[in-house]
C-alpha positions in Angstrom: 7.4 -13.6 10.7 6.9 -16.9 12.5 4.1 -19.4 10.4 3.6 -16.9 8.0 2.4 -19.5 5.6 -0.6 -19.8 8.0 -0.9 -15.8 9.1 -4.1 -14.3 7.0 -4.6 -10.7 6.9 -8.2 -9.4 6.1 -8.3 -5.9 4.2 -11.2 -4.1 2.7 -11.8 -4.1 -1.2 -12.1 -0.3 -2.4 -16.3 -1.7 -3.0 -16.4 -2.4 0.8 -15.7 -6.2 0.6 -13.8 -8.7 2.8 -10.8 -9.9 1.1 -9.2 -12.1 3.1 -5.7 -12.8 1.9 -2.5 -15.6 2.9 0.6 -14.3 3.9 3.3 -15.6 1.2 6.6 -13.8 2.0 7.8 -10.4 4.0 10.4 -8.7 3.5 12.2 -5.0 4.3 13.0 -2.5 1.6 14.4 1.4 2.4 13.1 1.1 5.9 9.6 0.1 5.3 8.0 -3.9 5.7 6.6 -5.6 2.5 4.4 -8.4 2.5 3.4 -10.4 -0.4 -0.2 -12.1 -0.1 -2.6 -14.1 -2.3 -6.4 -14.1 -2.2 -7.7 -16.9 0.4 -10.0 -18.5 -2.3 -10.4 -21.8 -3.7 -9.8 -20.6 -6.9 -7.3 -22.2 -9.2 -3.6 -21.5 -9.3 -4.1 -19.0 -12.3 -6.6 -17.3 -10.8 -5.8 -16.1 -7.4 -4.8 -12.7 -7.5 -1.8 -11.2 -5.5 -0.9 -8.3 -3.9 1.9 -6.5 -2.3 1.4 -4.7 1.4 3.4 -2.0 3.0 3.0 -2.6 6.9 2.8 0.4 9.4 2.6 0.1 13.1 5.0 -0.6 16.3 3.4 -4.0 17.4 0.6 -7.0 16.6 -2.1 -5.0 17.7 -1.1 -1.5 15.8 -0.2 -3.1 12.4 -2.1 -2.1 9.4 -1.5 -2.8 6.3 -1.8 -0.5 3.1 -2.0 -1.9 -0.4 1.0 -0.1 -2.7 -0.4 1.3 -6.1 2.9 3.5 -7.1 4.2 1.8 -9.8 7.7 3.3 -9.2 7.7 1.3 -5.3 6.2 -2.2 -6.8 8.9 -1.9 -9.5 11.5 -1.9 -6.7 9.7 -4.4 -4.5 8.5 -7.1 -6.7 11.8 -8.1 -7.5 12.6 -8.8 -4.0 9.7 -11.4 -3.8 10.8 -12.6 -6.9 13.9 -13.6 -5.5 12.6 -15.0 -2.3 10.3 -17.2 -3.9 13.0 -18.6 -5.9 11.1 -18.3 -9.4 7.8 -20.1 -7.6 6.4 -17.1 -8.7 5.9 -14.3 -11.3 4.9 -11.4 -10.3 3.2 -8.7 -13.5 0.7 -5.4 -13.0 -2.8 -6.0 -13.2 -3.8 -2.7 -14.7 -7.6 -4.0 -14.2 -9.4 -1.3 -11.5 -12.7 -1.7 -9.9 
């Protein structure tokens, strides 16, 4: 993913809003693409949430991207991102729903 630092993805919350969130990192995993994105706010460090994306689609203007809820395919993801960020991040559950 070329400027991914710069590539921001918009997704609908599950209340109908915008959420418009930076591309971090991607990565592959059992056939499937991962990205990791944070919330586009001006919020401080602490506070921007992150999320983890599975990509479908065959080109730029098919993708679409899926929030991933199983715990049992973060668990095997997160790691991954872990270890591409180099410790730069952390990532835990947020067992808060809307």
């Amino acid at each position: 993913m070329d400027n991914k630092e710069n590539q921001l993805i918009t997704m609908t919350g599950e209340l109908g809003e915008k959420i418009e969130l930076i591309v971090l990192e991607k990565t592959e995993f059992n056939g499937s693409i991962y990205i990791l994105a944070e919330e586009n706010e001006e919020l401080g460090e602490d506070e921007a949430m992150s999320y983890i994306l599975k990509q479908s689609g065959e080109n730029e203007k098919e993708l679409v991207y899926t929030f991933v809820e199983d715990e049992k395919e973060l668990d095997a993801v997160a790691p991954i991102f872990e270890e591409l960020l180099e410790g730069e991040i952390e990532l835990v559950s947020d067992e808060r729903k809307q």
